[in-house]
C-alpha positions in Angstrom: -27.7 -69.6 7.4 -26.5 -69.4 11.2 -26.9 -66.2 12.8 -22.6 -66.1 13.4 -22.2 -66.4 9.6 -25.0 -63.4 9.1 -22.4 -61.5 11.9 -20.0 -62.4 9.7 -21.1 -61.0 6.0 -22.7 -57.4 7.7 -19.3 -56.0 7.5 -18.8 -56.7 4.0 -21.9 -55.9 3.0 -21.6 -52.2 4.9 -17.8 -52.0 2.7 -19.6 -52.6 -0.2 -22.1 -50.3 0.5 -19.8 -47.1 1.4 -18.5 -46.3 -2.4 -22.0 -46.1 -3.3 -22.6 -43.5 0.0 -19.4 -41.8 -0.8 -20.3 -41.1 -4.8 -24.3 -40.1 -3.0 -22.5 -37.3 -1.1 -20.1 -36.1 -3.6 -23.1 -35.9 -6.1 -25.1 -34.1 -3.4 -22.1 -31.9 -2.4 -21.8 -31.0 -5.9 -25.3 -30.1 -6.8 -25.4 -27.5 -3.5 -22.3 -26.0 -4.5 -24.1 -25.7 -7.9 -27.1 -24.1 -6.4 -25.1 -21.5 -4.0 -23.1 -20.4 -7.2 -26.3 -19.5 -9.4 -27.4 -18.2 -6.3 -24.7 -15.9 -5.9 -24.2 -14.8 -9.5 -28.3 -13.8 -9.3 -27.4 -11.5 -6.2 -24.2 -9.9 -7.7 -26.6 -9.5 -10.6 -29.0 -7.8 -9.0 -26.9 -5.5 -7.1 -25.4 -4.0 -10.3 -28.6 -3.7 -11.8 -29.8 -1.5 -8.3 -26.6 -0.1 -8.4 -27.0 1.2 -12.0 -30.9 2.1 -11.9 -29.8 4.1 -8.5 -27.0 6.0 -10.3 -29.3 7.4 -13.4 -32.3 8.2 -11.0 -29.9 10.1 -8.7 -28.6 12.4 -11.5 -32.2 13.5 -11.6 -33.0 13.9 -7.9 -35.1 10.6 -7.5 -33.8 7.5 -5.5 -35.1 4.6 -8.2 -38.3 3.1 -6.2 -39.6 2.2 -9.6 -36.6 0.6 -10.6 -36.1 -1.3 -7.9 -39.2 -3.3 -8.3 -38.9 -3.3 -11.6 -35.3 -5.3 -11.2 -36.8 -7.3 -8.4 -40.0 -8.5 -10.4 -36.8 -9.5 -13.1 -35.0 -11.2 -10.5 -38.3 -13.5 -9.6 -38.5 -12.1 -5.8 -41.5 -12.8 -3.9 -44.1 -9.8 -4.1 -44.3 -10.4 0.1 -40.8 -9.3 -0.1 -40.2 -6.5 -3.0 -42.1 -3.8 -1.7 -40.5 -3.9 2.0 -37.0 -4.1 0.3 -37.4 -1.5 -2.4 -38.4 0.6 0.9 -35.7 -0.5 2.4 -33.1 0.9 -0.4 -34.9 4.1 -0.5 -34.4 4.7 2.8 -30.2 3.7 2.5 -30.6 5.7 -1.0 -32.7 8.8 -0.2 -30.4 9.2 3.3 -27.2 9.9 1.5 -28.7 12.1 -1.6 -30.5 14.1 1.3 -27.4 14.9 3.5 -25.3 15.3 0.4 -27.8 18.0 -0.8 -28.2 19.5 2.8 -24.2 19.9 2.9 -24.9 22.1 -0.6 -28.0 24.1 1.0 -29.8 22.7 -2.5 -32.9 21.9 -0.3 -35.9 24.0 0.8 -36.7 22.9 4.2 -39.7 25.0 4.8 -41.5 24.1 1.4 -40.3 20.1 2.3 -41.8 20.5 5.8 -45.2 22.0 4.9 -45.3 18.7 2.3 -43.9 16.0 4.0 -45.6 16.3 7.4 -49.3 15.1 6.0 -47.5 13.2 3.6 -46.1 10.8 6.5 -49.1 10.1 8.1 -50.6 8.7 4.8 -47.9 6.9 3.6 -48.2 5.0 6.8 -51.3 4.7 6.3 -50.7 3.0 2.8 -48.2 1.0 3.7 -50.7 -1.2 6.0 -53.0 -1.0 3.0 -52.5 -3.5 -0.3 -54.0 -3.6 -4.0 -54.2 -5.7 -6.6 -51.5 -6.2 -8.7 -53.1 -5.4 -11.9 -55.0 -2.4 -11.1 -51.7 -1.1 -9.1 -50.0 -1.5 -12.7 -52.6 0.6 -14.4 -53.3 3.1 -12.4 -49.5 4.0 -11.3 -48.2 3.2 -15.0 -50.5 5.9 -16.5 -49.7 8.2 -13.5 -46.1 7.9 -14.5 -46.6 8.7 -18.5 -48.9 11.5 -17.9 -46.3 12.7 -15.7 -43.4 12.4 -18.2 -45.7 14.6 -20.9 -46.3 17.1 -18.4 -43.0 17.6 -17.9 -41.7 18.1 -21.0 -45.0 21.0 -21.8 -44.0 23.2 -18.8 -40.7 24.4 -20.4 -41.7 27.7 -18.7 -40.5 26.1 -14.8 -36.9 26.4 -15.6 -36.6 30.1 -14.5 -38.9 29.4 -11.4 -36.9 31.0 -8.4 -39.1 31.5 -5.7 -43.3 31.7 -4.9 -45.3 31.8 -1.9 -47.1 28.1 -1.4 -50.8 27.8 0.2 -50.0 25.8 3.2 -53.2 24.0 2.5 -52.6 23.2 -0.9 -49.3 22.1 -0.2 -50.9 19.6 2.9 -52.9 17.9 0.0 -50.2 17.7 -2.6 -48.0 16.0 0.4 -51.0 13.8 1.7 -51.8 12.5 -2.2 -48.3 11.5 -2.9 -47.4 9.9 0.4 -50.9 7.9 0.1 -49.3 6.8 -3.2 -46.1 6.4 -1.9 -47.1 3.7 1.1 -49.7 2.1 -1.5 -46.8 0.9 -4.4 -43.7 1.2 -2.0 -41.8 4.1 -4.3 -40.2 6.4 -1.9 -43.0 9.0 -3.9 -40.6 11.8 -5.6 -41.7 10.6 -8.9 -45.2 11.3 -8.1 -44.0 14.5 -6.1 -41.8 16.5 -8.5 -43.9 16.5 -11.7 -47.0 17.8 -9.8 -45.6 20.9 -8.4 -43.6 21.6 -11.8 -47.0 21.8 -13.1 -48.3 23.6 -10.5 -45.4 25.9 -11.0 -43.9 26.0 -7.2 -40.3 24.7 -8.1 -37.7 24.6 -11.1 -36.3 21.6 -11.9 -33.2 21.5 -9.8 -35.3 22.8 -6.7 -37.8 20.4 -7.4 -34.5 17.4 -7.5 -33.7 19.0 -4.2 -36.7 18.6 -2.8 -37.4 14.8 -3.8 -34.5 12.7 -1.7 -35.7 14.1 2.0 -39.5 13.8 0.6 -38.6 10.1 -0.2 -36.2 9.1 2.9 -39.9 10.6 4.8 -42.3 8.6 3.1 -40.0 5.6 2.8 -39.4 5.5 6.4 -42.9 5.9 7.5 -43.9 3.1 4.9 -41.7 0.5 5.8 -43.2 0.8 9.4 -46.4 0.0 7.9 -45.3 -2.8 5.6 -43.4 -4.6 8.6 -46.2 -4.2 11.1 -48.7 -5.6 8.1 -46.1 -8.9 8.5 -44.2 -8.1 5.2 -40.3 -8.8 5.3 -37.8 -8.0 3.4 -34.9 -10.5 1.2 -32.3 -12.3 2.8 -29.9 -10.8 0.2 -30.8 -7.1 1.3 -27.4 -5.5 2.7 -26.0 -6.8 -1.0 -28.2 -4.7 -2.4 -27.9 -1.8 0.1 -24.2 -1.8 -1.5 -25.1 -1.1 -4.9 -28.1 1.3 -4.1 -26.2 3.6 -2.1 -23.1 3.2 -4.2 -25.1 4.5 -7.3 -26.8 7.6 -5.0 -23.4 8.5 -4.4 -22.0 9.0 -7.8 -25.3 9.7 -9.4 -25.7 12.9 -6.6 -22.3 13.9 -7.5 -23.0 13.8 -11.3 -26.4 15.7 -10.8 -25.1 18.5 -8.0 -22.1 19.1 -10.7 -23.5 19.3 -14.4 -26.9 18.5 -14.3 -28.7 21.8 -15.5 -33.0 22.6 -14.8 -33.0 21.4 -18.5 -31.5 18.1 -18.3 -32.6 17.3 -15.5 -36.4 17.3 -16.8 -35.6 16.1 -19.7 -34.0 12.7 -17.8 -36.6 12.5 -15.5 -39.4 12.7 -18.0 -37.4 9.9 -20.1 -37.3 7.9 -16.0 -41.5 8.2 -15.5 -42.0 7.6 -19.3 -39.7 3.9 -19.0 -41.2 3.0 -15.8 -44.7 4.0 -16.8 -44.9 2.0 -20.1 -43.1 -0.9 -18.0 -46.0 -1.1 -15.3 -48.7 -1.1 -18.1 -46.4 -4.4 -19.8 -46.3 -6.4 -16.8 -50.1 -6.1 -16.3 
């Protein structure tokens, strides 16, 4: 075949060849619209899940660290990423509860600065630190349930109005729980407010005022840690900024409004119970 008649067919063989392209790039078209919609209904997903953890943890004066994981681990995020964005939301979270509570003179500032200072430099501290997944389980999931039991036994905290603190026992409760706190990436007010019920410092409602300013702390100190280890947190974070502090905001309300020292142990005993027994699961 002369090279003019070769000339001649490549046209018609590139027409032939441009339905087939066409259907190629439909199919292709189709399949990444696919993938961006499953994509999207996983995020809203998420976000109402955050949203709704961040609501019942707020009636009781935490921010939902455990929670968070918990729904990101559901979600299948990358460990790299879950603890810097549970951080993250504690920080958006535990910001609003605290100036809410501030604006009702419902926290203690002089008890939260005598913990929270130590506490700050350990959580650092922790966050540059990491552990193994399965010993991290244990050891915080049995934390958690021991804390729940105490809880309900010291009935006797809900008429607590006022004690003197040692300054250096309250430096070591604060050091201990920030440690914790930078170690798992919760904000650290579910470690916080069950030990000094037991050690009798706080009722329950003091103790729920105390927890959002001792988590927004620890949180923020944390996630300096976690970034500078090379951590980052999810693409889809300001989505789930939205539901966490949408769900501080009407959970606060609920808890500064009806929540009494009674309920509000009761709920947070039934918050550390759930999250302990689900740390021990996922071992």
């Amino acid at each position: 075949m002369t090279r003019k008649a070769c000339q001649s067919r490549a046209p018609l063989c590139e027409s032939s060849n441009e339905p087939t392209s066409k259907r190629t790039n439909m199919v292709l078209l189709l399949s990444c619209l696919q993938h961006h919609s499953r994509t999207m209904q996983s995020t809203l997903l998420v976000t109402l899940l955050i949203g709704f953890v961040s609501l019942l943890y707020s009636t009781a004066g935490q921010v939902g660290g455990t929670a968070f994981l918990a729904v990101m681990a559901f979600a299948g995020l990358s460990a790299e990423q879950m603890r810097p964005t549970a951080l993250v939301l504690n920080v958006v979270a535990a910001s609003y509860a605290t100036w809410k509570l501030h604006r009702h003179r419902k926290i203690d500032w002089n008890l939260l600065w005598q913990i929270a200072i130590p506490s700050m430099l350990t959580a650092f501290i922790g966050g540059l630190l990491s552990i193994g997944g399965s010993l991290y389980s244990i050891m915080t999931g049995t934390l958690l349930i021991a804390a729940s039991f105490l809880m309900l036994l010291k009935r006797r905290v809900d008429n607590i109005k006022h004690r003197q603190v040692p300054l250096d026992l309250a430096a070591l409760v604060g050091a201990a729980t920030g440690l914790l706190s930078g170690l798992t990436g919760i904000g650290g007010g579910v470690f916080l407010v069950p030990l000094i019920l037991m050690l009798g410092w706080v009722s329950p409602r003091q103790a729920a005022g105390l927890s959002p300013p001792f988590i927004l702390c620890n949180s923020v100190l944390a996630l300096a840690g976690v970034l500078l280890s090379g951590q980052s947190v999810n693409p889809e974070i300001a989505f789930y900024i939205f539901g966490a502090v949408l769900g501080a905001m009407l959970g606060t309300c609920i808890g500064l409004r009806w929540m009494t020292d009674w309920a509000t142990r009761y709920v947070l005993a039934t918050i550390l119970l759930f999250a302990g027994v689900r740390l021990l699961l996922s071992r």
